[in-house]
PyMOL CGO cylinders between C-alpha atoms (Angstrom):
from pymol import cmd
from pymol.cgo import CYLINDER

trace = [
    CYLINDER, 103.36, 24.18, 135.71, 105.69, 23.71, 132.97, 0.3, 1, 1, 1, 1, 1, 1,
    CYLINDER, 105.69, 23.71, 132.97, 109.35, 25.77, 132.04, 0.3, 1, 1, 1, 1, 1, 1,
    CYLINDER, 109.35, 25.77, 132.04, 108.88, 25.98, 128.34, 0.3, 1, 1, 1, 1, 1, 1,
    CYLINDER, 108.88, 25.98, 128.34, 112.26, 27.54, 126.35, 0.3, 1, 1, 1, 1, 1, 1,
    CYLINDER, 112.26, 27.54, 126.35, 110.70, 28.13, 123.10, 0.3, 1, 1, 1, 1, 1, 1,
    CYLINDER, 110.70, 28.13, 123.10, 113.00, 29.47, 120.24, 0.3, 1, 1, 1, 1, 1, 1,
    CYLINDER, 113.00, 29.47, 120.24, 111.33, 33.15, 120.68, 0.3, 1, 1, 1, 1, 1, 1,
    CYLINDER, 111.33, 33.15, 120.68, 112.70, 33.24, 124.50, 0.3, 1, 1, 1, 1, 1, 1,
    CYLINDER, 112.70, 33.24, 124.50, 116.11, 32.55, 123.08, 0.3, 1, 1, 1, 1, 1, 1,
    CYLINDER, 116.11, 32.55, 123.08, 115.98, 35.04, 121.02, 0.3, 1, 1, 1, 1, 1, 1,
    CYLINDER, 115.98, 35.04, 121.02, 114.15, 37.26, 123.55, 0.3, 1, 1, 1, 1, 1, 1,
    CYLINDER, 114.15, 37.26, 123.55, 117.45, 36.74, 125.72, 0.3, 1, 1, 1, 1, 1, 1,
    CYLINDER, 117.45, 36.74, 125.72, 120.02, 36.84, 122.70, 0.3, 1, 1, 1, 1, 1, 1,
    CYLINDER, 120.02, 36.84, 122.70, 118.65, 40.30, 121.59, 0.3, 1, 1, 1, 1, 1, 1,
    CYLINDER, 118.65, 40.30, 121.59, 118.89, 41.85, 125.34, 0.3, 1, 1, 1, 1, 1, 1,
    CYLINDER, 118.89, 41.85, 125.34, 115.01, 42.55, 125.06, 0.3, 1, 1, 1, 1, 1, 1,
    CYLINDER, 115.01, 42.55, 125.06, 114.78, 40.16, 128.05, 0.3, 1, 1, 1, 1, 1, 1,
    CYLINDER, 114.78, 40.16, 128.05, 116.81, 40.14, 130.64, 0.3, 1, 1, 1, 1, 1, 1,
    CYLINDER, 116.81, 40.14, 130.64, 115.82, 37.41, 134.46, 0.3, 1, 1, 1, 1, 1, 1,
    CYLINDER, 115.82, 37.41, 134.46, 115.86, 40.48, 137.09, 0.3, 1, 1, 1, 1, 1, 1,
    CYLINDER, 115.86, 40.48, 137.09, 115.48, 38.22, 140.65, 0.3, 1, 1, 1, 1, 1, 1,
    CYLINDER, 115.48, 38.22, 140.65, 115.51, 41.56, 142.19, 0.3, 1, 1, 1, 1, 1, 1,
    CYLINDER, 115.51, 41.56, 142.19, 112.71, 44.83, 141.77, 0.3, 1, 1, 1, 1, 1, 1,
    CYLINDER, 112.71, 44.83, 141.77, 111.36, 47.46, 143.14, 0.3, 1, 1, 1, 1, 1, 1,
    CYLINDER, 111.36, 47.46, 143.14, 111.27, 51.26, 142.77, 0.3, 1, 1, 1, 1, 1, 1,
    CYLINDER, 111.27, 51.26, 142.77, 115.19, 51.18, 141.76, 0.3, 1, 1, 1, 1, 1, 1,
    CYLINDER, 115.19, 51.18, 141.76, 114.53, 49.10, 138.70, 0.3, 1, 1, 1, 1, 1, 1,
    CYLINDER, 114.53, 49.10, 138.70, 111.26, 49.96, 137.08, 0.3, 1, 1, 1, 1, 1, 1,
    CYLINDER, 111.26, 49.96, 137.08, 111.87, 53.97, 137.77, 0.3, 1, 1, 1, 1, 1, 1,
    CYLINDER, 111.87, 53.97, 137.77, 112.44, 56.68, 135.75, 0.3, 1, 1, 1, 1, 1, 1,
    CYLINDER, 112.44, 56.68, 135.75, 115.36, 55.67, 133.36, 0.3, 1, 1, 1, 1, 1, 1,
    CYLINDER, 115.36, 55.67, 133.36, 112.87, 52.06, 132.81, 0.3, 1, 1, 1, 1, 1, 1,
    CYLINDER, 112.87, 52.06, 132.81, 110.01, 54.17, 131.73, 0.3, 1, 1, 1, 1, 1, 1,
    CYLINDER, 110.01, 54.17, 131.73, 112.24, 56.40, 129.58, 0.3, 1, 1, 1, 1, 1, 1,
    CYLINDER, 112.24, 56.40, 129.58, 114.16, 53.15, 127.85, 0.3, 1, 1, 1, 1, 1, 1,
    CYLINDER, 114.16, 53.15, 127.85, 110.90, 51.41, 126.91, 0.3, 1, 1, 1, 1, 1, 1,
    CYLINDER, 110.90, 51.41, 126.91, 109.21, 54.32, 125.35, 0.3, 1, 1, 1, 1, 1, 1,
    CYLINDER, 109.21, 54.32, 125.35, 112.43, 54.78, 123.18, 0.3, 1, 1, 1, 1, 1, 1,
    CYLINDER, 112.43, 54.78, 123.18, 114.16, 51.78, 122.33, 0.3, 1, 1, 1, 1, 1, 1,
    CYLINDER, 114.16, 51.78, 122.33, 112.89, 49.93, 119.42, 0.3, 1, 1, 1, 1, 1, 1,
    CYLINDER, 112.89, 49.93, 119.42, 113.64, 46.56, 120.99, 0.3, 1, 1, 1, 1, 1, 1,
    CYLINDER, 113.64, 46.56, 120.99, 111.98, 47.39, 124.33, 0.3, 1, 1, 1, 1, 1, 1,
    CYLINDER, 111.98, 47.39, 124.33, 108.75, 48.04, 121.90, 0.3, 1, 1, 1, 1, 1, 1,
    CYLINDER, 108.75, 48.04, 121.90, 108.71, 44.86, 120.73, 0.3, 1, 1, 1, 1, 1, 1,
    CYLINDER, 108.71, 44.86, 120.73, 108.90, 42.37, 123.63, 0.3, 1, 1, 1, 1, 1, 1,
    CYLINDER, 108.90, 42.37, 123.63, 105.11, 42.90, 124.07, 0.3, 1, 1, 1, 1, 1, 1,
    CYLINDER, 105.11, 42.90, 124.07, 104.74, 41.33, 120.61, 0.3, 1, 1, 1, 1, 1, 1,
    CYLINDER, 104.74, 41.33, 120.61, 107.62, 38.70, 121.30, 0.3, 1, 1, 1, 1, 1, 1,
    CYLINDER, 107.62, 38.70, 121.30, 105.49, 38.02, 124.04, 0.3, 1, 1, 1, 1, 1, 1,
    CYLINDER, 105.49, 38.02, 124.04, 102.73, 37.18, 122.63, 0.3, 1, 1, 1, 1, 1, 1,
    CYLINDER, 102.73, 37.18, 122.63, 103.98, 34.95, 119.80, 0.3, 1, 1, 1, 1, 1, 1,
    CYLINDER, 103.98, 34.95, 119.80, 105.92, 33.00, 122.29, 0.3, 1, 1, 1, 1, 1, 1,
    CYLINDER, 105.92, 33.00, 122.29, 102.38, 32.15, 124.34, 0.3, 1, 1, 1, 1, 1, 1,
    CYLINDER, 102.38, 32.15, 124.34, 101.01, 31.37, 120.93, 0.3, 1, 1, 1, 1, 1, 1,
    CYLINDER, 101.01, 31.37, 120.93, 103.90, 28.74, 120.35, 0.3, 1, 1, 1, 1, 1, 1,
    CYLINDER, 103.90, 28.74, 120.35, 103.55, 27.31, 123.82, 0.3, 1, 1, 1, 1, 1, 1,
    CYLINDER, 103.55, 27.31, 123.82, 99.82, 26.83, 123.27, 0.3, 1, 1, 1, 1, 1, 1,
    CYLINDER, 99.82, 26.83, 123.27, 100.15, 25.17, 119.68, 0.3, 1, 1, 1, 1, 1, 1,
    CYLINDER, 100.15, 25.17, 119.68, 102.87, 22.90, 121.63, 0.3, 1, 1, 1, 1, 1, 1,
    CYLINDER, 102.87, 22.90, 121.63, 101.83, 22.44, 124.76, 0.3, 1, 1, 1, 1, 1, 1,
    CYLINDER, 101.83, 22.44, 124.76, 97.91, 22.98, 125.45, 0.3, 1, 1, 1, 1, 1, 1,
    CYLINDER, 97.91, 22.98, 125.45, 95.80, 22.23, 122.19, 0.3, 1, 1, 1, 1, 1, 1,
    CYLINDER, 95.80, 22.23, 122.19, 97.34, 19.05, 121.31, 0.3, 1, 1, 1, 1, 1, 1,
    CYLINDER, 97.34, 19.05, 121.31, 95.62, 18.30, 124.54, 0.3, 1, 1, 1, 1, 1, 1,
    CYLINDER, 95.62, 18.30, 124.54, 92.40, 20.29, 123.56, 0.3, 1, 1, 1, 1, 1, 1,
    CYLINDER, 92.40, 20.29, 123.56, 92.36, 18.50, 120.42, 0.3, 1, 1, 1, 1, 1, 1,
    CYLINDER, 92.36, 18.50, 120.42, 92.53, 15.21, 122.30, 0.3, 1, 1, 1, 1, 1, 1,
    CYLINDER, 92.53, 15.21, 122.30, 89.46, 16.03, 124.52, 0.3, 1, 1, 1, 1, 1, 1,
    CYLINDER, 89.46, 16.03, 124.52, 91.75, 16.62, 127.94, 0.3, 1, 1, 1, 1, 1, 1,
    CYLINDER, 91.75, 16.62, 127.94, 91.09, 19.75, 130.04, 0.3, 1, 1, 1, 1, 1, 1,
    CYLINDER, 91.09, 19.75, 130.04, 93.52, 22.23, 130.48, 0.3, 1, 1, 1, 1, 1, 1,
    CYLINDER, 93.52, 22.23, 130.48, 93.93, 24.44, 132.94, 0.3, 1, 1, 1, 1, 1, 1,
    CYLINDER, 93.93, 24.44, 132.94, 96.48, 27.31, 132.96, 0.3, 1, 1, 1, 1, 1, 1,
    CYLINDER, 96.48, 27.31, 132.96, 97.14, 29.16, 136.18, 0.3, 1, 1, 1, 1, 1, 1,
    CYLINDER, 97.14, 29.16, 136.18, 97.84, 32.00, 134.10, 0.3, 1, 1, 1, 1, 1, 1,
    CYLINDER, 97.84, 32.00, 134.10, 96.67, 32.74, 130.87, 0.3, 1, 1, 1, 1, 1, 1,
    CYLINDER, 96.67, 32.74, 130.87, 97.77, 34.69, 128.05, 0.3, 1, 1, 1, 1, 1, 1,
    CYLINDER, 97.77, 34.69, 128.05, 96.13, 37.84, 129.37, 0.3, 1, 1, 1, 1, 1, 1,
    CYLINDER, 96.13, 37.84, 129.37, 98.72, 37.72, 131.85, 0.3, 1, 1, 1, 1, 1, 1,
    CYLINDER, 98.72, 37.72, 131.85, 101.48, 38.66, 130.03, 0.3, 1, 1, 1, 1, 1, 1,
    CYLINDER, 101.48, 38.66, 130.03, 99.34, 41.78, 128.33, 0.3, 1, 1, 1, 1, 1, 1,
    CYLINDER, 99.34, 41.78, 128.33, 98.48, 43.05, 131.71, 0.3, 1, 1, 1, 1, 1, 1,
    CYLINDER, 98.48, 43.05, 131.71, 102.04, 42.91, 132.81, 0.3, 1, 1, 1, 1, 1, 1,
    CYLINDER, 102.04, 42.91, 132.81, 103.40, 44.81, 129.95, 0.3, 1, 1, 1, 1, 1, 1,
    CYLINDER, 103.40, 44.81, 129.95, 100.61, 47.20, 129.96, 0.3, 1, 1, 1, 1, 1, 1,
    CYLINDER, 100.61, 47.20, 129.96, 101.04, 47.97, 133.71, 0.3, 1, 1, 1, 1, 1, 1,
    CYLINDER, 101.04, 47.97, 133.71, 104.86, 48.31, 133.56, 0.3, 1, 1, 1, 1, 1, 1,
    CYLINDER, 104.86, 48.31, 133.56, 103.68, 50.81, 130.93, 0.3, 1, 1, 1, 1, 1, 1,
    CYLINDER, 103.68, 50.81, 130.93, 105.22, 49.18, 127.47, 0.3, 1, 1, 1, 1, 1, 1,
    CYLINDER, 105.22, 49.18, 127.47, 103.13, 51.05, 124.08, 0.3, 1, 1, 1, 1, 1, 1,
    CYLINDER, 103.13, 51.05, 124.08, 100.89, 47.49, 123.71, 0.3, 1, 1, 1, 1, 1, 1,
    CYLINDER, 100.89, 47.49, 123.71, 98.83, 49.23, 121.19, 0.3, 1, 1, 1, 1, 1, 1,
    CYLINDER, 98.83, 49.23, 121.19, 99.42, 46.19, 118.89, 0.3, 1, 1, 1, 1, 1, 1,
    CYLINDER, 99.42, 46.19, 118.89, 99.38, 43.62, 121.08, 0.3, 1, 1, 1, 1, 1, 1,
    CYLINDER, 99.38, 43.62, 121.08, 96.27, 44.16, 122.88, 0.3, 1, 1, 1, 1, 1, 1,
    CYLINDER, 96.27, 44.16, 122.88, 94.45, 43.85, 119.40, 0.3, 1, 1, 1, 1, 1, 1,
    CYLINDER, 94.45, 43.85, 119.40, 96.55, 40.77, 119.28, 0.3, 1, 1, 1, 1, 1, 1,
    CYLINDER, 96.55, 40.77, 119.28, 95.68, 39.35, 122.59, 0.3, 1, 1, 1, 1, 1, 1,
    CYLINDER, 95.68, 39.35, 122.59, 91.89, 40.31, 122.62, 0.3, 1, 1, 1, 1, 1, 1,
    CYLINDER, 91.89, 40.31, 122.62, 91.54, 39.21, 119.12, 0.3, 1, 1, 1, 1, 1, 1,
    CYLINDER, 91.54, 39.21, 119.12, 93.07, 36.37, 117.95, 0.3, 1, 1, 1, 1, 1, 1,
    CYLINDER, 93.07, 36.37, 117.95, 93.56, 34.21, 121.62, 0.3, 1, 1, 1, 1, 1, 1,
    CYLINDER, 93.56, 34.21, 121.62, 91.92, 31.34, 121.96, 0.3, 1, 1, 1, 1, 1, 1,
    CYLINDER, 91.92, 31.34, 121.96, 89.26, 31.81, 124.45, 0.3, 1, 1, 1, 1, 1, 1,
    CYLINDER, 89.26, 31.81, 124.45, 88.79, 29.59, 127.04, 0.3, 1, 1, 1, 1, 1, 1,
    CYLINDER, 88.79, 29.59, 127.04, 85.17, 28.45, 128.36, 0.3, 1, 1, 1, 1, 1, 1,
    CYLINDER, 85.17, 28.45, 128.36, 86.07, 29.80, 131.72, 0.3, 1, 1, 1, 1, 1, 1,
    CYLINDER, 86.07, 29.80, 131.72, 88.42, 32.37, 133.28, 0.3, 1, 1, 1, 1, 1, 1,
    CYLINDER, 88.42, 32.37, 133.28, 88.45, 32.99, 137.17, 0.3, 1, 1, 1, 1, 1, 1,
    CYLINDER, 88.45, 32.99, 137.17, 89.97, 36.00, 137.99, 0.3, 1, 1, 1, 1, 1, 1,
    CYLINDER, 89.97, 36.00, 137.99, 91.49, 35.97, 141.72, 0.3, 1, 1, 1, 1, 1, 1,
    CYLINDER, 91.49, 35.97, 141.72, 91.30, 38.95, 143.04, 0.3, 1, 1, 1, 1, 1, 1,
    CYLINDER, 91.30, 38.95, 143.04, 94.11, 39.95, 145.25, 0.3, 1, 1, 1, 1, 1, 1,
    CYLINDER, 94.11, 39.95, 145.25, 94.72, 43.48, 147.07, 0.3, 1, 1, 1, 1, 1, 1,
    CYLINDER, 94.72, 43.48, 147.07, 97.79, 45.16, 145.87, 0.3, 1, 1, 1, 1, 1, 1,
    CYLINDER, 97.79, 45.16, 145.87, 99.62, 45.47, 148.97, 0.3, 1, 1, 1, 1, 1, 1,
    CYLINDER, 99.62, 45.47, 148.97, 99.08, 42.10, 149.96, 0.3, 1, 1, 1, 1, 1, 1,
    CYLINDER, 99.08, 42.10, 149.96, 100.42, 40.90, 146.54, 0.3, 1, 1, 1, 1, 1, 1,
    CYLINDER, 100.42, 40.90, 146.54, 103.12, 43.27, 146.89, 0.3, 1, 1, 1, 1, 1, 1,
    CYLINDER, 103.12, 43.27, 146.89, 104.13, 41.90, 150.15, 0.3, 1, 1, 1, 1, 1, 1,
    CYLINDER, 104.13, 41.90, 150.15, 104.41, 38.82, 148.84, 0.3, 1, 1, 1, 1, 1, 1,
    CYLINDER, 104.41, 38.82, 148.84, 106.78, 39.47, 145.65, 0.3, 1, 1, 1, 1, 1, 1,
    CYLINDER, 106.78, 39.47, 145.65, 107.87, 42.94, 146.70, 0.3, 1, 1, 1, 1, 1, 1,
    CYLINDER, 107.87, 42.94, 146.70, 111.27, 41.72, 145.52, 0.3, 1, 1, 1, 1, 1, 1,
    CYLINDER, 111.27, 41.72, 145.52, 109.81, 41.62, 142.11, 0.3, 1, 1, 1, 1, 1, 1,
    CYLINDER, 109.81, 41.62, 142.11, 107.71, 45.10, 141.43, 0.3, 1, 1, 1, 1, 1, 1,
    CYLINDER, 107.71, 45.10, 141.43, 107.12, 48.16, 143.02, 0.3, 1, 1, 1, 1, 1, 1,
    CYLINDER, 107.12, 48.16, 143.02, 103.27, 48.44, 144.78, 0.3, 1, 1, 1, 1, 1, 1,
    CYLINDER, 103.27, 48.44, 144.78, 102.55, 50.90, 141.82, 0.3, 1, 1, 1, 1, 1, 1,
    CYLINDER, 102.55, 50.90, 141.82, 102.62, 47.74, 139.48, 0.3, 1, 1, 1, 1, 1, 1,
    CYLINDER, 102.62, 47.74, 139.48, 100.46, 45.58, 141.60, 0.3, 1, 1, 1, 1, 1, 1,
    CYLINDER, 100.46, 45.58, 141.60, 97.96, 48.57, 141.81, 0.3, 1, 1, 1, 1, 1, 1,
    CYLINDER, 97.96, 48.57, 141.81, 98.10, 48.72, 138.12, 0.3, 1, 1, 1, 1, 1, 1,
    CYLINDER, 98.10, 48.72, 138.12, 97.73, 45.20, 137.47, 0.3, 1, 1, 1, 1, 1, 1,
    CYLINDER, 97.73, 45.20, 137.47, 94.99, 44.48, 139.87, 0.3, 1, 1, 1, 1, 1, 1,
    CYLINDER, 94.99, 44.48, 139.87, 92.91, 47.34, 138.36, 0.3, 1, 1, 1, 1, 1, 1,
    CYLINDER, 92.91, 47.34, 138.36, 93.68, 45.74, 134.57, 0.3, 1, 1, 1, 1, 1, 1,
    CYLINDER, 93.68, 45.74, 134.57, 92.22, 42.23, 135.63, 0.3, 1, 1, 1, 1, 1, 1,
    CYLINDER, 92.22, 42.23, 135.63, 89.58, 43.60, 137.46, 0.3, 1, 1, 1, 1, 1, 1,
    CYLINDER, 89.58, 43.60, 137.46, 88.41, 46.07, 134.28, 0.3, 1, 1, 1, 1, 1, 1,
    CYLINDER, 88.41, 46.07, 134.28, 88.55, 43.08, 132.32, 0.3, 1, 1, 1, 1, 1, 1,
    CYLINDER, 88.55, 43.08, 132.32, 86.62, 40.88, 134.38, 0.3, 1, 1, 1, 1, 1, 1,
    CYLINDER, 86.62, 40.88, 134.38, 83.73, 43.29, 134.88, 0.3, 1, 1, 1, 1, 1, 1,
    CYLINDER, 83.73, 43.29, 134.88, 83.84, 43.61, 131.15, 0.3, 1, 1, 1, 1, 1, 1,
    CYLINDER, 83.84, 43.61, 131.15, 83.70, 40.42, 130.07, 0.3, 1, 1, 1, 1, 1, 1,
    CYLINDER, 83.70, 40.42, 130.07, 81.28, 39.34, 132.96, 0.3, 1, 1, 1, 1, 1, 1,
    CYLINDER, 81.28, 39.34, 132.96, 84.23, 36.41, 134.16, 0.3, 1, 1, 1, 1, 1, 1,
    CYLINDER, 84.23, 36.41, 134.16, 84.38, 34.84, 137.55, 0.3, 1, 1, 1, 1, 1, 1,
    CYLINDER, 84.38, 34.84, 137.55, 85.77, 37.38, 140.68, 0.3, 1, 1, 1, 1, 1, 1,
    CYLINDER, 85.77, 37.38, 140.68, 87.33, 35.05, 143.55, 0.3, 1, 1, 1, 1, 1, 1,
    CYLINDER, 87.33, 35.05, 143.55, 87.75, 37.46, 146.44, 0.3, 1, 1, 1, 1, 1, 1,
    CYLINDER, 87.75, 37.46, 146.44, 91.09, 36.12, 147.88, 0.3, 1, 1, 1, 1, 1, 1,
    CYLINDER, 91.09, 36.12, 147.88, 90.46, 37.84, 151.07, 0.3, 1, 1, 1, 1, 1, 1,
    CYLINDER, 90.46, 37.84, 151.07, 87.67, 34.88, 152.37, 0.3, 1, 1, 1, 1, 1, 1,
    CYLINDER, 87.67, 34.88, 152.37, 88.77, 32.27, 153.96, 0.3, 1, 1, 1, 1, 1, 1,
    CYLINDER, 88.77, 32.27, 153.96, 90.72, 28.84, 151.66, 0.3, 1, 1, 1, 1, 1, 1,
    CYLINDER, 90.72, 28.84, 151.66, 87.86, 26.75, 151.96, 0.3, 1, 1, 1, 1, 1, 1,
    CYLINDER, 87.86, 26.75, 151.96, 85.17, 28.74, 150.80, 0.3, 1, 1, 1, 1, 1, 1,
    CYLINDER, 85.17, 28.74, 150.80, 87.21, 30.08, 147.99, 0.3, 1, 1, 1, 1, 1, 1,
    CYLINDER, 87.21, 30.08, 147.99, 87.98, 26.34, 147.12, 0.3, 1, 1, 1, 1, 1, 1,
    CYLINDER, 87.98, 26.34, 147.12, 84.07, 24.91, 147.38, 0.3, 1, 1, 1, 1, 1, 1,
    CYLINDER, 84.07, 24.91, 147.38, 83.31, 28.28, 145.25, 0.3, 1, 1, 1, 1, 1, 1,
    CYLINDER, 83.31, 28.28, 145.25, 85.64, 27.40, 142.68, 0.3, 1, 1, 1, 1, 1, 1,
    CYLINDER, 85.64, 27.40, 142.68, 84.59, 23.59, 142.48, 0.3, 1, 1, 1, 1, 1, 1,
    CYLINDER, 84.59, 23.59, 142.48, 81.07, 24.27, 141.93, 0.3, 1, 1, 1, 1, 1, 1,
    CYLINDER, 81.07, 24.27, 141.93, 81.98, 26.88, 139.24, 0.3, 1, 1, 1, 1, 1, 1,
    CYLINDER, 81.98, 26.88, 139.24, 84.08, 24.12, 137.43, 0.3, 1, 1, 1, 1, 1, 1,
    CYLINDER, 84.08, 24.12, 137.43, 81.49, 21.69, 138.20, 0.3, 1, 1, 1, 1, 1, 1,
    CYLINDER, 81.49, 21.69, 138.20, 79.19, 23.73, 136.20, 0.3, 1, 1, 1, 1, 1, 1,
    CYLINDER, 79.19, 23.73, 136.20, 80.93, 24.57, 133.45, 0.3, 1, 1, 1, 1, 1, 1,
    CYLINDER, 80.93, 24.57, 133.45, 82.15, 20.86, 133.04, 0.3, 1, 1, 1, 1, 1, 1,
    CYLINDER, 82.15, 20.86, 133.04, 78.34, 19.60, 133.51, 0.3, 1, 1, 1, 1, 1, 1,
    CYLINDER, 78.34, 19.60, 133.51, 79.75, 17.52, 136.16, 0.3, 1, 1, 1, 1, 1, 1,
    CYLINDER, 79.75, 17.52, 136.16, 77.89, 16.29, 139.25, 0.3, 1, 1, 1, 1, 1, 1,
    CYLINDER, 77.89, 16.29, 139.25, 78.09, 18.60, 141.89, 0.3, 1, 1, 1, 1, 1, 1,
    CYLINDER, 78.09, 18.60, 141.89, 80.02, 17.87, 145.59, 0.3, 1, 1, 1, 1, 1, 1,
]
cmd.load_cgo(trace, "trace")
């Protein structure tokens, strides 16, 4: 993947709406967290900040490609970031109009589909299981919704590997393996 510092993380960074935590759990997203982004005026916008900086990265990064015929693939996509603000439990009123709206779609999104606790275990340092639980039931809501692509994580690499070629096979129109 790529690290891109766009002006609108600076200033994400410079206005204390951001701030790199390489440590989580319940002690940092508790009570006092919940009560600071329903309040502060700055907390209310990083949703939005968020959004504008994927915009940026995509008009500099990904459809200069597009434009140019390449494929792109994100491992993450801009939903992401809604999710994640949505399941910490930011207002995102606004930017979910913005997200669902006005992002680019792209001709396929697979959604892996991860329990909770196992993602938990693996960045436990980051969020508390609540998020995970949260999160998971966000992606999978929108999934169902939108009729995308459910990899069940849980089967075994290869399978989940030969599934996902043939689905990007398909929606290439390429030969199939």
């Amino acid at each position: 993947g790529y690290l891109l510092i766009t002006p609108l993380s600076i200033l994400k960074y410079k206005l204390g709406i951001a701030k790199k935590i390489y440590w989580g759990g319940e002690h940092v997203f508790g009570e006092e967290f919940k009560r600071h982004i329903k309040k502060s005026p700055l907390a209310r916008l990083r949703p939005l900040l968020a959004y504008f900086d994927n915009i940026l990265y995509f008009m500099l990064r990904a459809l200069p490609k597009l434009l140019t015929k390449h494929v792109v693939i994100f491992d993450r996509y801009f939903y992401d970031h809604l999710f994640k603000y949505k399941a910490l439990g930011y207002d995102v009123t606004l930017a979910e109009k913005l997200y669902l709206k006005l992002v680019p779609k792209p001709r396929l999104i697979v959604v892996f589909d991860v329990p909770a606790e196992i993602a938990y275990e693996r960045k436990k340092h980051e969020h508390p299981l609540w998020h995970f639980k949260a999160l998971r039931n966000f992606y999978l809501e929108f999934a169902r919704r939108n009729k995308l692509v459910i990899l069940d994580t849980r089967a075994p690499f290869g399978e989940i590997q030969e599934k996902l070629e043939k689905i990007i096979a398909r929606v290439l129109a390429l030969p199939s393996t």
